[in-house]
C-alpha positions as CSV (number, residue, x, y, z in Angstrom):
1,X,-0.1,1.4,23.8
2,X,0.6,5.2,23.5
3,X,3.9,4.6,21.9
4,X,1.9,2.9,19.2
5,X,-1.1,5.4,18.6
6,X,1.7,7.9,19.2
7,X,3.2,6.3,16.2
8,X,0.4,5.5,14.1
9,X,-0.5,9.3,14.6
10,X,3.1,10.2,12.5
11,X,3.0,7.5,10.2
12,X,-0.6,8.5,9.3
13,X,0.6,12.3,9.2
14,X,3.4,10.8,6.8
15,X,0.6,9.5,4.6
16,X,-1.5,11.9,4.4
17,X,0.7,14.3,3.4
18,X,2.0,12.2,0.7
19,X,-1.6,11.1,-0.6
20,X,-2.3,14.8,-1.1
21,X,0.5,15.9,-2.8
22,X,-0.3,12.5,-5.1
23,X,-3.7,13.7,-5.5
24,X,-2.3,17.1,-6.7
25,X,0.0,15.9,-8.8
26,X,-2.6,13.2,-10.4
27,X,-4.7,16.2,-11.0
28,X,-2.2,17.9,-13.4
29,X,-1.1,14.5,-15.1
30,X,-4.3,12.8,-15.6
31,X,-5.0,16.2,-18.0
32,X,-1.5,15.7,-19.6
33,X,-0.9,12.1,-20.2
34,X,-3.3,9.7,-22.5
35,X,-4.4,6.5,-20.7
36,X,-1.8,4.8,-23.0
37,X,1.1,6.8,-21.3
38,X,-0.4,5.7,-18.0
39,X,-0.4,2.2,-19.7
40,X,3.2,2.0,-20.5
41,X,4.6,3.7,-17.2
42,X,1.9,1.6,-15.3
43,X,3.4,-1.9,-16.8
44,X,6.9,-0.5,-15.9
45,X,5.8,0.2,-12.5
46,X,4.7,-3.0,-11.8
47,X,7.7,-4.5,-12.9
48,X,9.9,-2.6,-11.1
49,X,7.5,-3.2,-7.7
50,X,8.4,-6.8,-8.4
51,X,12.3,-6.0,-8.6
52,X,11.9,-4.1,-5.3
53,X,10.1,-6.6,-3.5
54,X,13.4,-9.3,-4.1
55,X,15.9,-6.2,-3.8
56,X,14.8,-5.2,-0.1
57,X,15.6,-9.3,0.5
58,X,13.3,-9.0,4.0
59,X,16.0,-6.5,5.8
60,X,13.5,-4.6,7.1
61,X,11.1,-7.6,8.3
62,X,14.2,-9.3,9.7
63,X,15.7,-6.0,11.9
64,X,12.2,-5.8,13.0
65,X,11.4,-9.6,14.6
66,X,15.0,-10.2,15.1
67,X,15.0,-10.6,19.0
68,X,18.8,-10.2,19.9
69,X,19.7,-7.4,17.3
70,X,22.9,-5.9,17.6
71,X,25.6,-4.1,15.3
72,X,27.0,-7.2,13.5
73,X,23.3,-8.3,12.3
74,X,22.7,-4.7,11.5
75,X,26.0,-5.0,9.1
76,X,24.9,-8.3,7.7
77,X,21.9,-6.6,6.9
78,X,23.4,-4.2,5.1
79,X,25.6,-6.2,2.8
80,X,22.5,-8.9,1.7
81,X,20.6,-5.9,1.1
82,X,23.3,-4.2,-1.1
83,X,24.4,-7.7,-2.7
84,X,20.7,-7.9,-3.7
85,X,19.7,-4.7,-4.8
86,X,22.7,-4.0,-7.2
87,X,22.2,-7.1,-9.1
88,X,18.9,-6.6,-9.2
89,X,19.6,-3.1,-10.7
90,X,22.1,-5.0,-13.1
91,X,19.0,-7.4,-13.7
92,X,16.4,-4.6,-14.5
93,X,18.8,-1.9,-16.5
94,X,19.7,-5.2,-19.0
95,X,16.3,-7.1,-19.0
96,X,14.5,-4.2,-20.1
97,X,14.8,-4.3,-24.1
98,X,13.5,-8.0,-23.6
99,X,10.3,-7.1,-21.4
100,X,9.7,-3.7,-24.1
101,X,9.8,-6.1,-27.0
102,X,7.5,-8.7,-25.4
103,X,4.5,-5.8,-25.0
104,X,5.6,-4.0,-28.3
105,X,6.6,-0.8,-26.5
106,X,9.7,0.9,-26.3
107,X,9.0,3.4,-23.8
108,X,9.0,1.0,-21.1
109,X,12.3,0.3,-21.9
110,X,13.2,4.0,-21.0
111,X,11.1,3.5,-18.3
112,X,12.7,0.6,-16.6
113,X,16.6,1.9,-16.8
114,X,15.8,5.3,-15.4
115,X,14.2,3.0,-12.2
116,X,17.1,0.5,-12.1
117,X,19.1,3.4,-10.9
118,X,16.7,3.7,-7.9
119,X,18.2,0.5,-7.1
120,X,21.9,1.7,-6.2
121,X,20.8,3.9,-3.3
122,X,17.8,2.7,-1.5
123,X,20.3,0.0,0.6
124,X,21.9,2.9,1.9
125,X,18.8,4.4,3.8
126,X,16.6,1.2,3.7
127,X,18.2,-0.6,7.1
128,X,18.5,2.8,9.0
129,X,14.3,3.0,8.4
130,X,14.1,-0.7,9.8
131,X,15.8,0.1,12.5
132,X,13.6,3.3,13.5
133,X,10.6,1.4,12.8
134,X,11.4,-1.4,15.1
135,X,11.8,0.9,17.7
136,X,8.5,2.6,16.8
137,X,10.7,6.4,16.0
138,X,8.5,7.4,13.6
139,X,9.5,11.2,13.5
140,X,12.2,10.7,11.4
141,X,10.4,8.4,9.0
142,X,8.1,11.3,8.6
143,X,10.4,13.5,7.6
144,X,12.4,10.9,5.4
145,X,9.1,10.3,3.6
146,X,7.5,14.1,3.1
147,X,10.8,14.8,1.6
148,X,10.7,12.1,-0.7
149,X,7.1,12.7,-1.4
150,X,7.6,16.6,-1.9
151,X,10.6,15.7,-4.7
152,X,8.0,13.1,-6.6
153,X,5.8,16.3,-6.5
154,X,8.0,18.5,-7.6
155,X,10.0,16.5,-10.5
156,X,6.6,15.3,-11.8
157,X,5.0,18.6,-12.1
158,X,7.5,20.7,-13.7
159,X,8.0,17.2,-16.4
160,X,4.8,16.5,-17.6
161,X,4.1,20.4,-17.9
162,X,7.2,20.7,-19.8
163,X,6.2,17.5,-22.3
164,X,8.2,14.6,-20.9
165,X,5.2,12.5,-21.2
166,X,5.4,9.4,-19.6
167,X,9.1,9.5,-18.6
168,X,8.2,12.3,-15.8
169,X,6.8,9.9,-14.0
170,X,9.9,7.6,-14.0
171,X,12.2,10.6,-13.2
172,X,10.5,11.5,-11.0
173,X,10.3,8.4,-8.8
174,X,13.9,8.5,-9.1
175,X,14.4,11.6,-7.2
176,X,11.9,10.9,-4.7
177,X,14.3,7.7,-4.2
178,X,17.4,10.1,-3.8
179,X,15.8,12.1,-1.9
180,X,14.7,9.9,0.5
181,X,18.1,7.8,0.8
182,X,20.0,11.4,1.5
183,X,17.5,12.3,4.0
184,X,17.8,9.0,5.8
185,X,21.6,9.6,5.9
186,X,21.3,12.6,7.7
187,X,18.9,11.3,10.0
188,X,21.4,8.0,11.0
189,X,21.8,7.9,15.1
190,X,25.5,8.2,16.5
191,X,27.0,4.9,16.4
192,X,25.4,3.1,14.2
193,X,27.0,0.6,12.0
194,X,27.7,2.3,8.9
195,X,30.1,-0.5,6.9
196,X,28.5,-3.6,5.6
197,X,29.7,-6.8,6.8
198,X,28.6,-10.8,5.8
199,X,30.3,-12.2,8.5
200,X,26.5,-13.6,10.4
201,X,25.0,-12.8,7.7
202,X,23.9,-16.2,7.6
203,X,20.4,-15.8,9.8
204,X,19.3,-12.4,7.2
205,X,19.9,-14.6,4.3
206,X,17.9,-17.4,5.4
207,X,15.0,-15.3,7.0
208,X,15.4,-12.8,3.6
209,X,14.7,-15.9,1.1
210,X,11.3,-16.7,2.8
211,X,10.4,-13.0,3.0
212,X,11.3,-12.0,-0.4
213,X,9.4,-14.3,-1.9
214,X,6.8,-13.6,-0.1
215,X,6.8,-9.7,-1.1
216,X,7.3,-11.2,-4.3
217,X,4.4,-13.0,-4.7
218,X,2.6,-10.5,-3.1
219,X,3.3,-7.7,-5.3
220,X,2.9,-10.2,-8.1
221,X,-0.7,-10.1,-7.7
222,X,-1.2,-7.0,-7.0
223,X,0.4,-6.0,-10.3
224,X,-1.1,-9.5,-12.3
225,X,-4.2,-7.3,-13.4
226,X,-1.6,-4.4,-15.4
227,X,0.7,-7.3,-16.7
228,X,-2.1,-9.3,-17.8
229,X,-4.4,-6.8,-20.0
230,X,-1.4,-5.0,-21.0
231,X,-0.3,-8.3,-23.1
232,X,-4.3,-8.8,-23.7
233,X,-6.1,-5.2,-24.3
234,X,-2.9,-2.9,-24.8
235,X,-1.6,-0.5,-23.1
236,X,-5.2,2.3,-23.1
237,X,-7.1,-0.4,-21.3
238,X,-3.9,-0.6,-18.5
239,X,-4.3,2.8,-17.9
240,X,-7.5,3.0,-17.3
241,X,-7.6,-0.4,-15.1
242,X,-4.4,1.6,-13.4
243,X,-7.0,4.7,-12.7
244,X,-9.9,2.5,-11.1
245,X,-7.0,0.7,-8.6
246,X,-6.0,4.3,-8.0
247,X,-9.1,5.0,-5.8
248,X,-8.2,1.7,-3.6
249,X,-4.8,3.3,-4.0
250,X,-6.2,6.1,-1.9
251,X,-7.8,3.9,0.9
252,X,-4.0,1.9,1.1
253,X,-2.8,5.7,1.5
254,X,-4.6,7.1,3.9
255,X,-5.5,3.9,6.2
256,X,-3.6,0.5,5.4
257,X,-0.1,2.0,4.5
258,X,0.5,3.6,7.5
259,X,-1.2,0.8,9.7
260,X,1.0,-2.1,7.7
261,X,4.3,0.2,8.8
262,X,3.2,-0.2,12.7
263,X,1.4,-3.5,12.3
264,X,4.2,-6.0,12.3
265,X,6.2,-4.2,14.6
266,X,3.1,-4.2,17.0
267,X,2.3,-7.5,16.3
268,X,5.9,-8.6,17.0
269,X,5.5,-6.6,20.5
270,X,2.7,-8.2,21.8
271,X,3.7,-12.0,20.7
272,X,7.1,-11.2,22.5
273,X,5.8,-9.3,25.4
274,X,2.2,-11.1,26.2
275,X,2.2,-13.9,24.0
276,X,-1.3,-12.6,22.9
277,X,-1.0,-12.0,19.2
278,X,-4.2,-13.6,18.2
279,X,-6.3,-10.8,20.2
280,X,-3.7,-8.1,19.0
281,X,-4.5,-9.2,15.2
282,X,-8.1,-9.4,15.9
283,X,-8.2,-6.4,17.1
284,X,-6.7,-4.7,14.4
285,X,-8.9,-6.2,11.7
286,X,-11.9,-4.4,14.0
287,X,-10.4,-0.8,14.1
288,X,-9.3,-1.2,10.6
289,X,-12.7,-2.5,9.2
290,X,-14.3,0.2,11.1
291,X,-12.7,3.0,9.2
292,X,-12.0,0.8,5.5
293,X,-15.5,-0.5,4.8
294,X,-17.5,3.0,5.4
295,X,-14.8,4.6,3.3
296,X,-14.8,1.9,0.6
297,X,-18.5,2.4,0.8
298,X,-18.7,6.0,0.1
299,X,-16.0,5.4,-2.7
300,X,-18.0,2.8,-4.7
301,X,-21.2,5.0,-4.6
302,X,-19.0,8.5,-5.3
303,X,-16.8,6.9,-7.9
304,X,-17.9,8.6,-10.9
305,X,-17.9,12.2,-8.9
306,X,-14.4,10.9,-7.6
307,X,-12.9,10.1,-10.6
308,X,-14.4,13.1,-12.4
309,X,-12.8,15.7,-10.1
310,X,-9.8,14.2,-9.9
311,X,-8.9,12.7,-13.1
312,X,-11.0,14.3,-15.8
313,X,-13.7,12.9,-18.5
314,X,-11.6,10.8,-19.9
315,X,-11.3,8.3,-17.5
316,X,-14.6,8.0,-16.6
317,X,-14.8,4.8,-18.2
318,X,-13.1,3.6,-15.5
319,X,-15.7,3.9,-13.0
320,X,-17.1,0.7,-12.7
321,X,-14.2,-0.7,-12.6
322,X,-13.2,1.2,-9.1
323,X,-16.6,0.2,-7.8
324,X,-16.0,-3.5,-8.2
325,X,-12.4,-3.1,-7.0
326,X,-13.9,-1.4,-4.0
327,X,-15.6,-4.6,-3.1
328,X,-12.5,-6.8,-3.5
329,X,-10.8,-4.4,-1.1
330,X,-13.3,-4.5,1.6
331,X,-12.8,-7.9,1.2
332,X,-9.4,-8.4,1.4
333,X,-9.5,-6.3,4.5
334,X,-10.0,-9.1,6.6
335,X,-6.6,-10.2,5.8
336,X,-4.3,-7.7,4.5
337,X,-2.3,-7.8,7.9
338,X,-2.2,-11.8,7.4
339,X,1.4,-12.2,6.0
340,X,3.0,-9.5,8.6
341,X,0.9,-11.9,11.3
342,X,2.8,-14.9,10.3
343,X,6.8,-12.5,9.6
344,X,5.9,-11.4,13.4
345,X,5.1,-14.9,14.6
346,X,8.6,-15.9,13.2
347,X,7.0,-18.6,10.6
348,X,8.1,-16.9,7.1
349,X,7.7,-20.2,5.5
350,X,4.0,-20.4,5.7
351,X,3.8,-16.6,4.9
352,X,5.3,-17.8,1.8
353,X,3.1,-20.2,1.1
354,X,0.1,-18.5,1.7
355,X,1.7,-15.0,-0.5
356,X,1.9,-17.7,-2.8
357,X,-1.3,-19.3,-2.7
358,X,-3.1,-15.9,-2.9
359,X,-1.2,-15.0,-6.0
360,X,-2.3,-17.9,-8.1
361,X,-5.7,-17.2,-7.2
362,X,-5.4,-13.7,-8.4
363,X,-3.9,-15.4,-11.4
364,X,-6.5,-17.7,-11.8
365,X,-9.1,-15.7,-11.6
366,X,-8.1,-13.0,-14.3
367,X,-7.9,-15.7,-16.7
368,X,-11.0,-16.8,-16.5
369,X,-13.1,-13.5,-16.5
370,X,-10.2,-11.6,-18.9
371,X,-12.0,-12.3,-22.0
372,X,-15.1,-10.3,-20.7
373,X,-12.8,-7.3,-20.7
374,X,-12.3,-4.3,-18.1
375,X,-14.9,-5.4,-15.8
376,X,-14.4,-9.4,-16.2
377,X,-10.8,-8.0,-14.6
378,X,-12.4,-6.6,-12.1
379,X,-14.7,-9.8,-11.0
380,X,-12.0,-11.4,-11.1
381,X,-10.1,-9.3,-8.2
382,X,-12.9,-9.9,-6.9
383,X,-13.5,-13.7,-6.6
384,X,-9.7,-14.2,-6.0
385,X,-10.0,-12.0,-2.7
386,X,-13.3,-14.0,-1.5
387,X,-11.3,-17.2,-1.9
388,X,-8.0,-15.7,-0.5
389,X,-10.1,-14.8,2.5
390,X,-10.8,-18.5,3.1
391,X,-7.2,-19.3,2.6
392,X,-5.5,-16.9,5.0
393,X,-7.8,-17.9,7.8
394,X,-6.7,-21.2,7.2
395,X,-3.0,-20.7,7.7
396,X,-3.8,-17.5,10.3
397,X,-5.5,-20.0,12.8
398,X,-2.9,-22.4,12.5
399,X,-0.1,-20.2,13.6
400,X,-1.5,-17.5,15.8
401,X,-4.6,-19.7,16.9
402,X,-6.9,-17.4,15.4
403,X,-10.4,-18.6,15.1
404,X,-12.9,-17.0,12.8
405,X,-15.0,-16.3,15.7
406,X,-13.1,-13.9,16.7
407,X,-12.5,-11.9,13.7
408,X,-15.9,-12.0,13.0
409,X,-17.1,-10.5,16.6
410,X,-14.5,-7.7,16.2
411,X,-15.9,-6.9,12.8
412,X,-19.7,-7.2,13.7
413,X,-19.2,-3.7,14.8
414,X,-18.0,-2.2,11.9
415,X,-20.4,-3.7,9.7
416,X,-23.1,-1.8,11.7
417,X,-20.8,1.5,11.2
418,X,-20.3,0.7,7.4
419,X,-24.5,0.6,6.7
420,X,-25.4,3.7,9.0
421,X,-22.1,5.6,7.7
422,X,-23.0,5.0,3.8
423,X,-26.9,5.1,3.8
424,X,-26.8,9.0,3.4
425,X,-24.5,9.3,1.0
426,X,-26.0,6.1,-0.9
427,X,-29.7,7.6,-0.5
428,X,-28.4,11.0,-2.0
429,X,-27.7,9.3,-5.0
430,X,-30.7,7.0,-5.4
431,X,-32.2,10.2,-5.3
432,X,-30.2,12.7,-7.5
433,X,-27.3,10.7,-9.2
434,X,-24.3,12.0,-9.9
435,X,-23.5,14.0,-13.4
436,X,-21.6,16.7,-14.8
437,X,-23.6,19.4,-13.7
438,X,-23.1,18.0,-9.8
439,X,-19.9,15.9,-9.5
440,X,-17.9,18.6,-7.9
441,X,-21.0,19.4,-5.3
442,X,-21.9,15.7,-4.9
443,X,-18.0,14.8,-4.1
444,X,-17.0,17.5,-1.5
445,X,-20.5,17.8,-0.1
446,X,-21.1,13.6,0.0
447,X,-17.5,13.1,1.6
448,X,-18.5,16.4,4.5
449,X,-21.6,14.3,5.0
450,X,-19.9,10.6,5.4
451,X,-17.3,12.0,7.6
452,X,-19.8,13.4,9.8
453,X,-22.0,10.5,10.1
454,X,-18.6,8.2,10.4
455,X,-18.3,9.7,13.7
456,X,-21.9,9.7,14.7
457,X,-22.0,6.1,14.0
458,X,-19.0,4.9,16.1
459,X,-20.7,6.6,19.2
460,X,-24.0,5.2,18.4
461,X,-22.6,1.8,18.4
462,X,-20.0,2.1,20.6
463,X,-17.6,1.1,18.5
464,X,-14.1,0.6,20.5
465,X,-12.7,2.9,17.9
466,X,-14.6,5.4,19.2
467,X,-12.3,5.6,22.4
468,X,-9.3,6.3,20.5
469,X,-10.9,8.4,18.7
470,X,-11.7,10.9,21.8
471,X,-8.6,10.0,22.8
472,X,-6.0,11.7,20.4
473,X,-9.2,14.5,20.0
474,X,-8.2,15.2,23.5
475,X,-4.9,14.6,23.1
476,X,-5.0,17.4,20.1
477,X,-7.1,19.8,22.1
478,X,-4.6,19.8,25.1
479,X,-1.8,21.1,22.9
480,X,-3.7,23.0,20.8
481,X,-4.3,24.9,24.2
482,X,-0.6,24.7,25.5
483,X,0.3,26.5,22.3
């Protein structure tokens, strides 16, 4: 177990630092771009997330739950994931006049070639990360990552301010790419296999088609929303639907980004090790829930004061948007780990078939509420996640032998830190609702307060996130005083 809070510790570190240089960064180009340049590079983002999800092919899931790796699956690895990624570049650089004349925009045409290029070097570093993370070395993911993050920063920055509109953004996630790949070069341990090979390549292929598809799928709802209202509304009201995800955006960095990178590996672990995975999952939902509901909580009831301070006036029609994407995200809380559940368990056919279920309910839904605008959207999230929830149960209890008894008792606690956590913050702004004249007060003093009474609340209940909580506080304190 310390080898995992050990690594949870980094990867967290890793997030953080990389949601706060996003934050700064969102600052300067929320106040420089219109929503419709967030529109268009939005749209192109999702369609290159979906490129991405096929190009990585499941290396990384398959290094990580293979359980006899050695150096000829490692160079297997290597050449699907190059064979894939290049012609998806191919795919991407060419298809992009078709996908700019289908929403009427040529900028996302620009858009999409300067991220097909992306697509040449992230083979190069992607297996080396698998490999690290399936041995839980997080160190040198940190570093791979902050350097990556800090040339995003940088590119971005120094772009917008210099009036590349909406093409800073897609240079710049082209040199956080490069950067990355370089670092991860550096970073490769002696010996290992550095020349691709298809020679039992056989076993990534077949495991790569399931979980593909699966990322796929998954990424395919997650972007439905942007490709939807961008053919519907146009490309202002994707920008502004792009702002309100952008607070969940938050939550995923700060909590489920760096949780999902240790998840399956830990998952794996304990189904290999102790044949326990059902009580591992379990588990993780509880110490998850614990920290995303109270912070979902104080997001929805801060969002206007969020959004104010960090985006600007302008987007402010955004905010009740974010509040009722808040709620699908609590929701979907309960199984977000799901589909790494079923890779670790070795089944990625029913991960695809649930991926693929949950996508057409995302589907479904936005079709139905779409014609009632921003906020129809937004229900719609919603109601496909209550749904999904049923669905991933299903297919969780078949596999792993979860039973919803269990999640539920893990979670009981949380919900009991999510009502006393929020009620301050909530009461505050029954009482005195946020405006202009107190947004900036209301944000920084309501998220001091929620913090506080986070901690309070997971002693009062004795939350069992509460021990590892004292746990790396002590762990902190003893090298704080060794220095």
């Amino acid at each position: 177990m310390t080898s995992v809070r050990r690594s949870l510790l980094l990867s967290l570190a890793d997030s953080y630092l990389g949601l706060v240089l996003q934050v700064a960064s969102t600052v300067v180009i929320a106040r420089l771009l219109t929503p419709a340049e967030v529109g268009i590079f939005a749209v192109a983002a999702v369609l290159s997330t979906l490129a991405s999800a096929l190009r990585d092919f499941g290396v990384a899931e398959y290094l990580i739950q293979e359980r006899q790796l050695n150096h000829e699956k490692i160079r297997a690895a290597l050449a699907v994931n190059i064979s894939v990624s290049w012609s998806m570049a191919v795919l991407m650089f060419g298809g992009a006049p078709l996908v700019g004349a289908f929403y009427g925009q040529p900028g996302i045409v620009a858009v999409m070639q300067v991220m097909a290029f992306s697509f040449v070097l992230v083979p190069f570093g992607a297996v080396t990360q698998a490999w690290f993370r399936r041995e839980l070395q997080y160190t040198p993911i940190v570093i791979c990552n902050a350097t990556s993050s800090l040339s995003n920063f940088v590119v971005a920055i120094t772009l917008a301010l210099s009036g590349f509109g909406y093409m800073s953004l897609a240079w710049a996630s082209l040199a956080g790419v490069a950067a990355a790949v370089a670092v991860s070069l550096l970073q490769r341990p002696a010996g290992f296999p550095r020349w691709p090979s298809f020679r039992g390549a056989g076993d990534a292929l077949r495991f790569g088609g399931f979980a593909s598809l699966i990322y796929i799928f998954g990424q395919l709802g997650k972007g439905a929303p942007e490709l939807i209202i961008g053919r519907a509304s146009g490309m202002a009201d994707v920008g502004l639907f792009s702002r309100a995800g952008s607070l969940v955006e938050m939550f995923n960095r700060l909590l489920m980004r760096p949780v999902l990178h240790i998840c399956m590996p830990y998952l794996a672990k304990a189904d290999r090790e102790r044949n326990a995975m059902s009580e591992a999952y379990a588990l993780s939902v509880g110490h998850v829930t614990a920290v995303g509901w109270p912070f979902l909580g104080f997001l929805a009831v801060c969002a206007y004061a969020v959004i104010r301070l960090i985006y600007g006036a302008q987007w402010l029609e955004s905010v009740p948007v974010a509040q009722v994407l808040c709620m699908a995200c609590a929701v979907e809380l309960l199984f977000f780990l799901s589909k790494e559940a079923l890779l670790a368990a070795g089944d990625p056919r029913r991960a695809n078939e649930l991926t693929v279920s949950l996508v057409a309910l995302q589907v479904m839904g936005l079709l139905l509420v779409i014609p009632y605008g921003l906020i129809g959207a937004a229900f719609g999230v919603l109601l496909a996640a209550l749904a999904g929830c049923v669905v991933a149960q299903h297919y969780l209890r078949r596999v792993i032998g979860l039973r919803w008894s269990s999640l539920l008792a893990r979670c009981r606690g949380s919900l009991a830190v999510t009502a006393i956590t929020v009620a301050p913050v909530a009461a505050w702004a029954y009482a005195i609702p946020p405006s202009e004249a107190n947004f900036v007060l209301f944000c920084i003093g309501g998220g001091a307060l929620t913090a506080l009474v986070w901690l309070a609340a997971l002693r009062l209940t004795a939350h069992p996130l509460w021990s590892e909580v004292t746990q790396v506080g002590a762990g902190l304190m003893r090298r704080v005083a060794r220095a």
